[in-house]
C-alpha positions as CSV (number, residue, x, y, z in Angstrom):
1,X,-65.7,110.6,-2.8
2,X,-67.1,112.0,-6.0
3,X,-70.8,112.3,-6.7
4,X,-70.4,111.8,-10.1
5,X,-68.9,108.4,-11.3
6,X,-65.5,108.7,-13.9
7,X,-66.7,106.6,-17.0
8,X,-63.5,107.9,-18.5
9,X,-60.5,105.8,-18.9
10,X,-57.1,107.4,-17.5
11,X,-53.7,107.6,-19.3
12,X,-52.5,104.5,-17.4
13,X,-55.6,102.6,-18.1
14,X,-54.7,103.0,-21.5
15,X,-51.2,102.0,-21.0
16,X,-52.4,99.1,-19.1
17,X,-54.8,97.9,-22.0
18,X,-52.4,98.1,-24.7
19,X,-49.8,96.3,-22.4
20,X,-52.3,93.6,-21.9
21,X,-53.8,93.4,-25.8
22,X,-49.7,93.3,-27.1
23,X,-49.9,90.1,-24.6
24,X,-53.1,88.2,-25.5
25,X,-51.9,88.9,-29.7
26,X,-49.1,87.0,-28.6
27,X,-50.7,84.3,-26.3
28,X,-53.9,83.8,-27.3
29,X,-54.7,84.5,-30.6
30,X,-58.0,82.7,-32.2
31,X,-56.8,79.8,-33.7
32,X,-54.6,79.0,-30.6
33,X,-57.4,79.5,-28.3
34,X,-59.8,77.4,-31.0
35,X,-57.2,74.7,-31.1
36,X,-57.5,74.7,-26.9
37,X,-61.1,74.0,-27.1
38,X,-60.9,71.0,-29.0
39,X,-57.8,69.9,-26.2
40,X,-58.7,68.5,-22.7
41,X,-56.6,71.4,-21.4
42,X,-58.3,74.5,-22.4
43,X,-57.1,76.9,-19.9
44,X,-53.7,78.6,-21.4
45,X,-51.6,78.4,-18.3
46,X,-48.8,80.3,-20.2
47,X,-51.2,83.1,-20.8
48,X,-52.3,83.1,-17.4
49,X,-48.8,83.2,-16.3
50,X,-47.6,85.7,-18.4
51,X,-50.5,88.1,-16.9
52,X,-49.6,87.0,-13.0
53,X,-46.4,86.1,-13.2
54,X,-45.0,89.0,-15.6
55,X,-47.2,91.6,-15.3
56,X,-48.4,91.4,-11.9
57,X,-51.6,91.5,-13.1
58,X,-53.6,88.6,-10.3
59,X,-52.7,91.5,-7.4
60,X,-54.3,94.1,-8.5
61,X,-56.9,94.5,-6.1
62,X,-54.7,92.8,-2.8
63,X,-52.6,95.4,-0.8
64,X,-48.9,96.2,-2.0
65,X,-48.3,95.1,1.7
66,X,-49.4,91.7,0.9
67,X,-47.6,91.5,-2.3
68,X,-50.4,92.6,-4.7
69,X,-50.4,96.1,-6.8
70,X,-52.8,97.9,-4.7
71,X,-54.8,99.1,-7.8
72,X,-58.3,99.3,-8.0
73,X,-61.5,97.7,-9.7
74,X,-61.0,100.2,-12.7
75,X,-57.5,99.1,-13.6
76,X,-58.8,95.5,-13.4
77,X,-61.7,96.2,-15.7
78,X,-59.2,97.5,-18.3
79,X,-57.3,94.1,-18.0
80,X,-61.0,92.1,-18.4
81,X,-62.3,94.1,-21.0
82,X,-58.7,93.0,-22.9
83,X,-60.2,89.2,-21.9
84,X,-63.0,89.8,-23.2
85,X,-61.8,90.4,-26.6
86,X,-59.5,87.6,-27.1
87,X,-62.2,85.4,-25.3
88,X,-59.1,84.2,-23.5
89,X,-59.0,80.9,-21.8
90,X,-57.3,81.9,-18.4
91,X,-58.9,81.9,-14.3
92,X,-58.8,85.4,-14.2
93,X,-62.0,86.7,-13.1
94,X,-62.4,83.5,-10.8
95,X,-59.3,84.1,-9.2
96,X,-57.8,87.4,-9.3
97,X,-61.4,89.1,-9.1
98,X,-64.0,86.5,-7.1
99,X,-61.8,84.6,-4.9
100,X,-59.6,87.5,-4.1
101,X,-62.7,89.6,-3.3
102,X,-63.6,86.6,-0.9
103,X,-60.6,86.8,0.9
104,X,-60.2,90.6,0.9
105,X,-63.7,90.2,3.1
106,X,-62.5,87.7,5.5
107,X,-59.1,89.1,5.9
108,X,-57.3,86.1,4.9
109,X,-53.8,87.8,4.2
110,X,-51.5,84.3,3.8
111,X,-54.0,83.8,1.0
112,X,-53.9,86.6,-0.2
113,X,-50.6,87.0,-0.8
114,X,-50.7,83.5,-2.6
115,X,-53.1,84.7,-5.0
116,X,-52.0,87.7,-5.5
117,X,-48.4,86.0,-6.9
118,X,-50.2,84.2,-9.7
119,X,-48.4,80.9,-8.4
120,X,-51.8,79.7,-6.7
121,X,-55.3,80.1,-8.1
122,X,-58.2,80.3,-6.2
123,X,-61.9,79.4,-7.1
124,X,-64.9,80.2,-5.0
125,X,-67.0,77.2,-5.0
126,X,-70.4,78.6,-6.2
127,X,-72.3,78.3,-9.3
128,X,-71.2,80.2,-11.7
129,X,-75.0,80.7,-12.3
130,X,-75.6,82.2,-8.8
131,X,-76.3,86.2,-8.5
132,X,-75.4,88.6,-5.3
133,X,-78.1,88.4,-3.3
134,X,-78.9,84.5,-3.7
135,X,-78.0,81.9,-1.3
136,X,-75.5,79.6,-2.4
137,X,-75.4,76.0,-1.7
138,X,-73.2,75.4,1.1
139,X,-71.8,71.8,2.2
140,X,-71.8,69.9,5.6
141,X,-69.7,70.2,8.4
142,X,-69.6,67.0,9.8
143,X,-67.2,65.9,12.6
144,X,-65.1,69.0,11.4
145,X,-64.8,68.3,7.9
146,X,-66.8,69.1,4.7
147,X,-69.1,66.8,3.2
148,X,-71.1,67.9,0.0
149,X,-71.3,68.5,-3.8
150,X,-71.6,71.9,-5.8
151,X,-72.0,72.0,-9.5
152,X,-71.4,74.8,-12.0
153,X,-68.0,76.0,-10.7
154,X,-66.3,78.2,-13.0
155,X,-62.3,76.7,-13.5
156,X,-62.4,74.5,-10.5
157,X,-60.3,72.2,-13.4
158,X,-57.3,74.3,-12.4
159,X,-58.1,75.9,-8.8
160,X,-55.3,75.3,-6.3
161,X,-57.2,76.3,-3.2
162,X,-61.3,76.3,-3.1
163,X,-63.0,78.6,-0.8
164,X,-66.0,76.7,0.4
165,X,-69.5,78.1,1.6
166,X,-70.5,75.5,4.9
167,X,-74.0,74.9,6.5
168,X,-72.0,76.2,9.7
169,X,-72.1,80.0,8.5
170,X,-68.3,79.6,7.6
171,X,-66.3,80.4,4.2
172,X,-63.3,77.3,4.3
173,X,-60.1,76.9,2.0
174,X,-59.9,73.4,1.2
175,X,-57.0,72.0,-0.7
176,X,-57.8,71.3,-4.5
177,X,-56.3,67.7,-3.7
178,X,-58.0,66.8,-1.2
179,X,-61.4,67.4,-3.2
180,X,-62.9,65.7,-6.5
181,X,-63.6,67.9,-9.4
182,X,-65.5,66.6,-12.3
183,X,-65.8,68.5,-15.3
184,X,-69.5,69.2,-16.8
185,X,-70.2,69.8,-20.2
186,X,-70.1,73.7,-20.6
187,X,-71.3,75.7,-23.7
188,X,-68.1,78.6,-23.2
189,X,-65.2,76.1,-23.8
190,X,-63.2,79.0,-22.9
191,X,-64.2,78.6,-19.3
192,X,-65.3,75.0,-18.0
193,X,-67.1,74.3,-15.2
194,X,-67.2,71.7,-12.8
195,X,-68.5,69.4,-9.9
196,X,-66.5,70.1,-6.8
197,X,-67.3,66.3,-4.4
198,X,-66.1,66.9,-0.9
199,X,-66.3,63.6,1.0
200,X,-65.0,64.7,4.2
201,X,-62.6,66.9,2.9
202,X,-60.2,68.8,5.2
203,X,-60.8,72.5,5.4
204,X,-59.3,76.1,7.5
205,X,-62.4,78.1,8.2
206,X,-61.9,81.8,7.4
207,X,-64.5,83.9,8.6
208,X,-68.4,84.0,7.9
209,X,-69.6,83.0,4.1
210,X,-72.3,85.3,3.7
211,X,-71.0,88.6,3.3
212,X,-67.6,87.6,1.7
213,X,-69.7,85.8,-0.6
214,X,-72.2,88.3,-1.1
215,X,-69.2,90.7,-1.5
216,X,-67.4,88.3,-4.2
217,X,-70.2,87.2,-6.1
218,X,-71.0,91.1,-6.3
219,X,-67.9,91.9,-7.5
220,X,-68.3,89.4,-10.3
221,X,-70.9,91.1,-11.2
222,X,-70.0,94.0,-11.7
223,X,-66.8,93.8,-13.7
224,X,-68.3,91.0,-15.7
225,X,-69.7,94.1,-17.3
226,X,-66.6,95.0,-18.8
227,X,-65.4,91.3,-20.0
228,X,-69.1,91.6,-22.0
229,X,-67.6,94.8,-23.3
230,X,-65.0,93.6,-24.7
231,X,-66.9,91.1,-26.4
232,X,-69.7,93.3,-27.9
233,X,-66.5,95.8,-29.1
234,X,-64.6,93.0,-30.7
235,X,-68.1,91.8,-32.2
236,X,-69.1,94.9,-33.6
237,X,-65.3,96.1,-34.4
238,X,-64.4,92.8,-36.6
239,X,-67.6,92.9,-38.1
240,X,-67.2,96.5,-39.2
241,X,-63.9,95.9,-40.9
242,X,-65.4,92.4,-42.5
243,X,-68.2,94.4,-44.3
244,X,-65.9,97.2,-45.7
245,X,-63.9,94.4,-47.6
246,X,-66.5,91.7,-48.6
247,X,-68.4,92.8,-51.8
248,X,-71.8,92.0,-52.9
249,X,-72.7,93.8,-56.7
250,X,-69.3,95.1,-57.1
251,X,-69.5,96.9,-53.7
252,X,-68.9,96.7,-50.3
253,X,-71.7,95.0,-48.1
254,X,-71.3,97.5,-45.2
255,X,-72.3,100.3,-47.8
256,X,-76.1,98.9,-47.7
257,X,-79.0,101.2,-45.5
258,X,-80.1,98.6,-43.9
259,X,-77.0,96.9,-42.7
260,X,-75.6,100.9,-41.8
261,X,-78.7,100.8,-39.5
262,X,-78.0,97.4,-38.0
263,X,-74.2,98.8,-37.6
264,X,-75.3,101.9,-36.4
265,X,-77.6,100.4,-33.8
266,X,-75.6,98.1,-32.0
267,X,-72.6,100.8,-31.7
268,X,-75.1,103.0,-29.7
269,X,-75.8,99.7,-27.2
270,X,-71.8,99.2,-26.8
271,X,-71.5,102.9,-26.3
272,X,-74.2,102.4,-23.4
273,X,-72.7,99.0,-22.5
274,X,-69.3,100.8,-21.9
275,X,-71.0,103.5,-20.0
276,X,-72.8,101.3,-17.4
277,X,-69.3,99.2,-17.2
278,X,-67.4,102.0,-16.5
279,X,-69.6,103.1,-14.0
280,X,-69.8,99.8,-11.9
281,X,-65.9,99.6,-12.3
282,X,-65.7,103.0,-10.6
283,X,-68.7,102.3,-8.4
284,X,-66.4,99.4,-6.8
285,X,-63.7,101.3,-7.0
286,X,-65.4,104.1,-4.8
287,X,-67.4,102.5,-3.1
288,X,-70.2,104.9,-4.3
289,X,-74.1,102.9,-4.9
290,X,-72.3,99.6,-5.7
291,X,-75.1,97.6,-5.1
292,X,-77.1,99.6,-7.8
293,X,-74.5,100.0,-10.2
294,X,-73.3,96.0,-10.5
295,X,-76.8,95.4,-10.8
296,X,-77.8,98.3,-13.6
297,X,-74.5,96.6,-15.6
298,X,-75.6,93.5,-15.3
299,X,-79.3,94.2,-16.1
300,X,-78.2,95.8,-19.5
301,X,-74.8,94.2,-20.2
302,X,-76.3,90.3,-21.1
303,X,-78.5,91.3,-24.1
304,X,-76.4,93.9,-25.7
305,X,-73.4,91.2,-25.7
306,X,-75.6,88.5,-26.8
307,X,-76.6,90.7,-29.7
308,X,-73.2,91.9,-30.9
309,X,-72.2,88.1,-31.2
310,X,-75.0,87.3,-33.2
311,X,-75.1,90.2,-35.1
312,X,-71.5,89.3,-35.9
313,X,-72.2,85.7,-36.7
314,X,-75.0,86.7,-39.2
315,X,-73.5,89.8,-40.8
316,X,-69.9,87.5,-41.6
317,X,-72.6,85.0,-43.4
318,X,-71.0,81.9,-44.4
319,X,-67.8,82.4,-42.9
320,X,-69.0,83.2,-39.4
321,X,-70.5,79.9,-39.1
322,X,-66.9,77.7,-39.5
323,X,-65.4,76.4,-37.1
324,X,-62.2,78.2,-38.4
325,X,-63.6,81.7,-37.7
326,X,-63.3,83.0,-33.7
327,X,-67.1,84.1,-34.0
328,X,-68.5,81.0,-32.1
329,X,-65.8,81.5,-29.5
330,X,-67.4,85.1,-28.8
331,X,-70.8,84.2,-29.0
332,X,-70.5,81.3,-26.3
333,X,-68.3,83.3,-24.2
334,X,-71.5,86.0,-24.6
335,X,-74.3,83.8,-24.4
336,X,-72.7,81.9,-21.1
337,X,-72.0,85.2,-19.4
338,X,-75.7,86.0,-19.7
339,X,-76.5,83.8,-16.9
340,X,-73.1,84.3,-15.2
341,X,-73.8,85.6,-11.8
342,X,-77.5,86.4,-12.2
343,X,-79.3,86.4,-15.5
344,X,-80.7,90.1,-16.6
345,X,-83.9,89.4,-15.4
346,X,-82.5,88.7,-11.5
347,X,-80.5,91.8,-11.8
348,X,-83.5,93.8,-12.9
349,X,-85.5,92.7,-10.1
350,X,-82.6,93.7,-7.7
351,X,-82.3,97.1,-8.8
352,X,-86.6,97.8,-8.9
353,X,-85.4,96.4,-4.8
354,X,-82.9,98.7,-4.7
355,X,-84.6,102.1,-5.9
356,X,-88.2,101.0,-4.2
357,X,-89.9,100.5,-7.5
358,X,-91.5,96.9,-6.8
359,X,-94.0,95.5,-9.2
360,X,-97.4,95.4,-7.4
């Protein structure tokens, strides 16, 4: 194990992120994505196909034993930093990152495998809202089946399989049919949530919720980091090449002091976003200070991916705020992650935890 963590990406991460940008131009391009928004089916199941199905992309992290690729958190930080640019509208980080994490800590191989394939998508029914260390609501067992409601669940709309947090201490797969999901109204478009309603609903128990939840949720975390990355690159990328062609007194906006300093500011913060992502993708992968390193990336990620998008939205002026323009898509997508498992705040308590340096 190293001591020092690899923030750099390898020739194969490179490979795998041009791979996976060559897809998303093709699948989920803004207006196709915009024009899913404003549809009651905004998940692009062709997308998400096309990354499971094709590329093999939902296994990354499951065993090659169990059908999966065997890769590691790094190569799928690549694949959600990609995501994160094209603000794309597919289960990926619920499935092939939180529910597989899940299952990878209960053992759950059948399920696995299933995932793994693309063909079924998993969802772990918690809030999208809730961070590592918090308790998440868990339903009733009663008379062996599950009896409860949890709101806030990130692309429950499509989930095949729920894994289900019980009052009993156990993690349970319950069938997506034999639950009722109700969508809620959800600022990101791009990734609806939902009110999962289990009145005595069938389920398999697993294994113990706690720490394959804590496990999951920590996960999420963590490579979250690098789907705000993308974001805060596209952000300050397209708005970059915007201001080198729009003119203001016969020259080119981005040739102004102060909007140089603006520009030159938030590259720095994406430089030190992709630093702390890196280093909670390799922490995973490792297994080196995880705890400290999801929580660092989180702690910093939220606020410099907030600011790119709205840097982005100002700086393109009148355009940026159309509905035509992807902008909007990035900022919601940036603005909803901020509370995605743990807002900055939470994360900043946990690591002050972590490193002994309470408040008094």
């Amino acid at each position: 194990m190293s001591a020092q963590p690899d923030l750099l990406y390898s020739e194969e991460e490179e490979a795998l992120r041009a791979a996976v940008r060559d897809l998303l131009a093709d699948h989920c391009d803004a207006p196709a994505v915009i024009a899913r928004t404003e549809s009651d089916a905004p998940h692009d199941l062709a997308a998400w196909k096309a990354l499971s199905d094709g590329m093999g992309l939902a296994g990354l992290l499951v065993p090659e034993r169990l059908g999966g690729q065997g890769a590691s958190h790094r190569e799928v930080a690549v694949v959600l930093e990609e995501l994160g640019r094209a603000v794309a509208p597919v289960p990926y980080l619920s499935s092939a990152v939180v529910a597989t994490e899940a299952l990878l800590a209960v053992g759950d191989e059948e399920l696995l495998g299933r995932l793994a394939s693309g063909r079924t998508i998993g969802a772990l029914a918690v809030g999208l809202h809730t961070a590592p260390g918090a308790a998440p609501k868990a339903v009733r067992v009663e008379d062996g089946l599950l009896r409860g409601e949890v709101s806030a669940v990130a692309d429950a709309a499509v989930a095949d399989v729920l894994l289900v947090p019980a009052d009993d201490g156990g993690l349970y797969a319950v069938d997506a049919s034999a639950v009722t999901v109700t969508p809620q109204v959800s600022f990101d478009l791009t990734r609806p949530l939902a009110t999962v309603t289990l009145t005595g609903a069938p389920g398999r128990r697993l294994g113990d919720a706690g720490p394959a939840v804590r496990r999951a949720l920590r996960a999420g975390a963590g490579l979250l980091a690098s789907e705000q990355l993308g974001l805060a690159d596209w952000a300050l990328t397209e708005t970059v090449r915007y201001l080198k062609e729009r003119k203001q007194f016969n020259r080119p906006v981005g040739g102004f002091q102060a909007v140089k300093h603006r520009l030159a500011q938030l590259w720095l913060e994406v430089v030190n976003l992709r630093a702390v992502a890196r280093g909670a993708a390799d922490a995973l992968a490792t297994g080196a200070d995880v705890d400290i390193a999801a929580a660092v990336a989180q702690a910093y990620a939220a606020g410099v991916a907030v600011h790119a998008a709205e840097e982005a939205l100002q700086l393109h002026a009148g355009i940026g705020m159309t509905w035509e323009h992807p902008v909007h898509l990035n900022l919601k997508r940036a603005k909803a992650d901020s509370i995605a498992y743990g807002t900055a705040g939470a994360h900043r308590e946990a690591v002050a935890e972590l490193v002994d340096l309470r408040a008094p």
